[in-house]
C-alpha positions as CSV (number, residue, x, y, z in Angstrom):
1,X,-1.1,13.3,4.4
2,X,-4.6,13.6,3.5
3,X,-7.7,12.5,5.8
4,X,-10.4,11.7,4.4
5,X,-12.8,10.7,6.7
6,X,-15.1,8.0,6.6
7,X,-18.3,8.3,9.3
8,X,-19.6,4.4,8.7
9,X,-15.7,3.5,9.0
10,X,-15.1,6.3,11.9
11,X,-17.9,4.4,14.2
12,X,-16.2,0.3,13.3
13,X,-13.0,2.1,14.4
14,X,-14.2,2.9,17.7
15,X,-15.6,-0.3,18.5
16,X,-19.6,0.2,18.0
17,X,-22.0,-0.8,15.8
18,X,-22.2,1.4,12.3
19,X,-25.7,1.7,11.2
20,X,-26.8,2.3,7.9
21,X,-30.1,3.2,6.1
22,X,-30.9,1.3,2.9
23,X,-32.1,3.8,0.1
24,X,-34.8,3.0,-2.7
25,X,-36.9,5.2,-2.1
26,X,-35.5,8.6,-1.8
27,X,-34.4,10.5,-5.1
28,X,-32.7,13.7,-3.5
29,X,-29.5,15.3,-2.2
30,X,-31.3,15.9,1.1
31,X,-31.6,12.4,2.4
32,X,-28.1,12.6,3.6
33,X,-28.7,15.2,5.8
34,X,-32.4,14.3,7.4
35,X,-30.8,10.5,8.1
36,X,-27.2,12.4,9.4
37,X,-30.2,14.3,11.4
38,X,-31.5,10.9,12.3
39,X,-28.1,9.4,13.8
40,X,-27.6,7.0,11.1
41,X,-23.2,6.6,10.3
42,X,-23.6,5.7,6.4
43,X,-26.3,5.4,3.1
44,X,-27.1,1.9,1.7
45,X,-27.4,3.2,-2.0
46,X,-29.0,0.1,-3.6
47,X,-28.3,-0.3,-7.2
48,X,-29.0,-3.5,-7.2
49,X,-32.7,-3.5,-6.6
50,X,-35.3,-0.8,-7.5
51,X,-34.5,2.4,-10.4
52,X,-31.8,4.1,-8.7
53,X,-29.6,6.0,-11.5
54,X,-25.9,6.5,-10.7
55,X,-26.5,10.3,-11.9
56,X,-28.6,10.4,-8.5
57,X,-26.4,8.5,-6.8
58,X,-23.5,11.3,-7.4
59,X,-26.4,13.9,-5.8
60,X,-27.1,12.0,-2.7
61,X,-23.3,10.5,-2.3
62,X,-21.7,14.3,-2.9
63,X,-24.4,16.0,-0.7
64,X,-23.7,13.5,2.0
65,X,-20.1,14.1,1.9
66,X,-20.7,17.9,3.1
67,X,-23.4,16.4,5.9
68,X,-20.6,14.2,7.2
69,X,-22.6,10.8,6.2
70,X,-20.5,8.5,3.7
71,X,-22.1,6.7,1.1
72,X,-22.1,2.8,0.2
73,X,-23.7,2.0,-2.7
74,X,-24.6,-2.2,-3.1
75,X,-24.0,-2.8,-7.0
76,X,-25.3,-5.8,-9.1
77,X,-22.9,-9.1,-8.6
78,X,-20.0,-8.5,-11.0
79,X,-21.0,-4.5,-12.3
80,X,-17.5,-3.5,-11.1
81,X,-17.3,-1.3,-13.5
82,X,-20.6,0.6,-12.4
83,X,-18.9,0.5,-8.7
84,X,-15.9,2.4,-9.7
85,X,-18.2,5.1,-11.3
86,X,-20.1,5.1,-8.1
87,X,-16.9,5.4,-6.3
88,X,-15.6,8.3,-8.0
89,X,-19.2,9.9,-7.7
90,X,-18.6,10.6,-4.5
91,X,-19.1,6.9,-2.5
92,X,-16.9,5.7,0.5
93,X,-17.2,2.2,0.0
94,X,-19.0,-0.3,-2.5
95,X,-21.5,-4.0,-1.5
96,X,-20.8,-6.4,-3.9
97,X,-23.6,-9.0,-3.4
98,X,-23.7,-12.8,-3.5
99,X,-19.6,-13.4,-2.8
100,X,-19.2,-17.2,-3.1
101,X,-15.7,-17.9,-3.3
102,X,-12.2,-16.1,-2.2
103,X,-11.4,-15.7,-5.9
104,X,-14.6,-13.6,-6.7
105,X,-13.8,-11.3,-3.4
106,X,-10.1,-10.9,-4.5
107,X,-11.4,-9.8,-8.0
108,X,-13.8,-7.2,-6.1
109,X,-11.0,-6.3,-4.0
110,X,-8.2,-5.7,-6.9
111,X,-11.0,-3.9,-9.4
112,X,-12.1,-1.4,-6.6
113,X,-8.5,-0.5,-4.6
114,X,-5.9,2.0,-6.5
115,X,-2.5,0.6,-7.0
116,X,-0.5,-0.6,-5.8
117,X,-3.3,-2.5,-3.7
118,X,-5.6,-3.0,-7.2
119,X,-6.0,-2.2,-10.6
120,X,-8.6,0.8,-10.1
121,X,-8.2,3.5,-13.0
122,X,-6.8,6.9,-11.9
123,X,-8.9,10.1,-12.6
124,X,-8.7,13.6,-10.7
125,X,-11.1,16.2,-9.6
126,X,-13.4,13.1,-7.2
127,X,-16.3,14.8,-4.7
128,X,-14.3,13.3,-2.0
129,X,-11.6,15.9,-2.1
130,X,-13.9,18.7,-2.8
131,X,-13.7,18.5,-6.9
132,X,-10.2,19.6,-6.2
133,X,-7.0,17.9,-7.4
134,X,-4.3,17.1,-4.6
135,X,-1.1,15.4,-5.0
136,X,-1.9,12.0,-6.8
137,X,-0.1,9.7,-4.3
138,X,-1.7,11.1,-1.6
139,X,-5.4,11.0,-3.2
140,X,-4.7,7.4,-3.6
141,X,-3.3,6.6,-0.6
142,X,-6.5,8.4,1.0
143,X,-8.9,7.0,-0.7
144,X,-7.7,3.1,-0.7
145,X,-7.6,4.0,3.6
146,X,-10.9,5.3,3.6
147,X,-12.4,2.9,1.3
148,X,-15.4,0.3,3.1
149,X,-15.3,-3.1,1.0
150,X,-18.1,-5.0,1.6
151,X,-18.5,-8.4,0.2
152,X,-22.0,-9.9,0.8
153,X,-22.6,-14.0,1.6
154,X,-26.4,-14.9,0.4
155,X,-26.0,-18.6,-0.4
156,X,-25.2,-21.8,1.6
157,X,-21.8,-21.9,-0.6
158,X,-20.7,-18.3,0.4
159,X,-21.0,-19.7,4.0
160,X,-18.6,-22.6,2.8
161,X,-16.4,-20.2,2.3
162,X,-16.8,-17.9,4.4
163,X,-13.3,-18.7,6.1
164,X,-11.6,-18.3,2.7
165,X,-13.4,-15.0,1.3
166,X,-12.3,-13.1,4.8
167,X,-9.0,-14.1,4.9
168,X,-8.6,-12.0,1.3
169,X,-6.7,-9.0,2.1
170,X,-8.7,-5.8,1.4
171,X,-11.8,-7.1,1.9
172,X,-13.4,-5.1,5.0
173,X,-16.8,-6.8,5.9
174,X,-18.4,-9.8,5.4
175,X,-22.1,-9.3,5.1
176,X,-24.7,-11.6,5.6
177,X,-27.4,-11.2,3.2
178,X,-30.4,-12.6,5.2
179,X,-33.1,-12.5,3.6
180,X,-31.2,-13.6,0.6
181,X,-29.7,-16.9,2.6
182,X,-32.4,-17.7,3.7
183,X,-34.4,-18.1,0.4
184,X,-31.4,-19.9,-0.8
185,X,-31.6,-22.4,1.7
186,X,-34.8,-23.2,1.1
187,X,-36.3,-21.7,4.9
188,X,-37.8,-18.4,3.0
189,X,-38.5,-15.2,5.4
190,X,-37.2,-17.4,8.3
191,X,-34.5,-15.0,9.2
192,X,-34.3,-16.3,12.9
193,X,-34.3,-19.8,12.0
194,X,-31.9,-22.0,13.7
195,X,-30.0,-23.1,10.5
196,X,-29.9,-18.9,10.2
197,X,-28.1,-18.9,13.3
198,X,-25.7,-21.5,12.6
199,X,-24.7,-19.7,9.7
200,X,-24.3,-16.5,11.5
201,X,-21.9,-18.5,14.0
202,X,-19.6,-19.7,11.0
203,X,-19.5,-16.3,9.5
204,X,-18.8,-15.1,12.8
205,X,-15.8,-17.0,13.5
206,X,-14.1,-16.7,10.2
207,X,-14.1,-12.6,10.4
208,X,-12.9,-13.2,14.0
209,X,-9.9,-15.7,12.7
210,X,-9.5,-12.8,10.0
211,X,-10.1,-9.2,11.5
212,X,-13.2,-7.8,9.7
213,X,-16.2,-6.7,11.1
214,X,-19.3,-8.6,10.4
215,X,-22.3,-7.2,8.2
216,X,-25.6,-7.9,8.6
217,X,-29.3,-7.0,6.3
218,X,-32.4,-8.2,5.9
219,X,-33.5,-8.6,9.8
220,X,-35.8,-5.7,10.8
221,X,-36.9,-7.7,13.9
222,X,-35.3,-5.5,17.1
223,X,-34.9,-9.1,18.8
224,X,-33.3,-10.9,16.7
225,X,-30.7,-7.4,15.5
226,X,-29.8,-7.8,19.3
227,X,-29.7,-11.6,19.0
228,X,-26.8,-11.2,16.2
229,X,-25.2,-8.2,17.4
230,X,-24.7,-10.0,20.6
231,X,-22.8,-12.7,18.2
232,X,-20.3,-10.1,16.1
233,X,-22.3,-8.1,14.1
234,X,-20.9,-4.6,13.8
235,X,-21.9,-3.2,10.0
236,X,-25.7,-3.1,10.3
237,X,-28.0,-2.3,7.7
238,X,-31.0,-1.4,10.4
239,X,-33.7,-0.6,7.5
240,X,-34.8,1.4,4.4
241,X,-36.2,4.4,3.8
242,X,-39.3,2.7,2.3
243,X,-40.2,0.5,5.3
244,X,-39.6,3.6,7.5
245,X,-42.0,5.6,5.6
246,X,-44.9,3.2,5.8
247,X,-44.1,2.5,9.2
248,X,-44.3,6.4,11.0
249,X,-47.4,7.1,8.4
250,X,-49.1,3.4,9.5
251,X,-48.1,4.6,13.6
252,X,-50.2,8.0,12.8
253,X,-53.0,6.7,11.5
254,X,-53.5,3.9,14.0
255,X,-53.2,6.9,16.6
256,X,-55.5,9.2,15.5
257,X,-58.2,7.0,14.5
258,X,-58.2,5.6,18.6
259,X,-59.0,9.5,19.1
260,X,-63.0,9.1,17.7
């Protein structure tokens, strides 16, 4: 049987919290192995904001196969098709944003899996498995196993159904897109707003009920990550490579300018 391992996966295995870096920035295969370097379990490839090609998605998703950090790449809602070409370019698992109802997260789930699990179209020679071409079955089987699915809530009607879109088999995590939720509820940037929380508590329960890990974005405060982590969450997008940047560069100039 094939392995074919996962690291963002490996880490909601073993009971902690898988952290993830969001990219929009970055353009090169390296990033994989500074933010390995860094700690971070798996790449948040955005497609769905910003210019990101999925030609340099394939560089930074193959590159950070060999540094042992797996890719997820967040598509636009319903470019499945552009998530199976990210997938066999080398991803580990696909964010499809703005999930409202169970039927839209079985569609994601059906369009993304092999069979006999989903209708994904077969084609050798993948990154995963080193451009090579093992048994067919097994490839499959391996890849279906390994495979994040990540369905993201960002409206007051995803949280509805919250219950519903987790109990569809194959779906992995349940992500709350907060920044996203927020807007939608018309509380925008208010991330830690009680409503927020309430939400955060319904989501929580259903992926309880269900068995999937709980996602979170789009809360850079440390208090409030602790806040939700101390609630479920377990798939956390901690930050992006942009915000980062601006960040340690701000930190250096505020330091050296205290020097004169």
């Amino acid at each position: 049987m094939i392995e074919l391992v996962n690291s963002a996966r490996v880490a909601l295995d073993a009971g902690k919290v898988s952290v993830g870096v969001g990219i929009r920035l970055a353009r090169t295969a390296d990033i994989g192995s500074m933010m390995k370097t860094a700690g971070m379990d798996w790449l948040f490839i955005d497609l769905e904001h910003g210019s990101l090609s999925l030609d340099q998605t394939q560089q930074m998703a193959t590159a950070g196969l060999g540094a042992g950090i797996a890719s997820i790449v967040r598509v636009p809602r319903g470019e499945l098709a552009m998530a199976t070409r990210a997938l066999d370019g080398g991803a580990l698992g696909i964010v499809s944003p703005m999930c409202e109802s169970a039927d839209e997260a079985q569609e994601i789930v059906d369009r993304l899996h092999y069979p006999p699990e989903g209708r994904r179209s077969v084609v050798g020679g993948l990154p995963q498995f080193g451009f090579g071409t093992p048994p067919l079955a097994e490839a499959i089987e391996a890849m279906n196993r390994a495979m994040l699915v990540v369905v993201m809530i960002e409206t007051p009607t995803g949280v509805a159904n919250a219950d519903a879109i987790a109990a569809v088999e194959g779906v992995d995590v349940v992500l709350i897109g907060t920044n996203d939720l927020a807007a939608s509820s018309g509380i925008p940037g208010q991330v830690g707003h009680e409503k927020i929380v309430a939400y955060y508590e319904q989501v929580a329960a259903a992926c309880r009920k269900h068995g999937k890990w709980m996602g979170m974005g789009g809360v850079p405060q440390p208090e409030l990550q602790q806040k939700y982590i101390g609630m479920g969450v377990r798939f956390l997008l901690a930050g992006q490579d942009l915000s980062y940047l601006i960040a340690a560069a701000k930190d250096t100039v505020d330091r050296v300018k205290t020097y004169m």
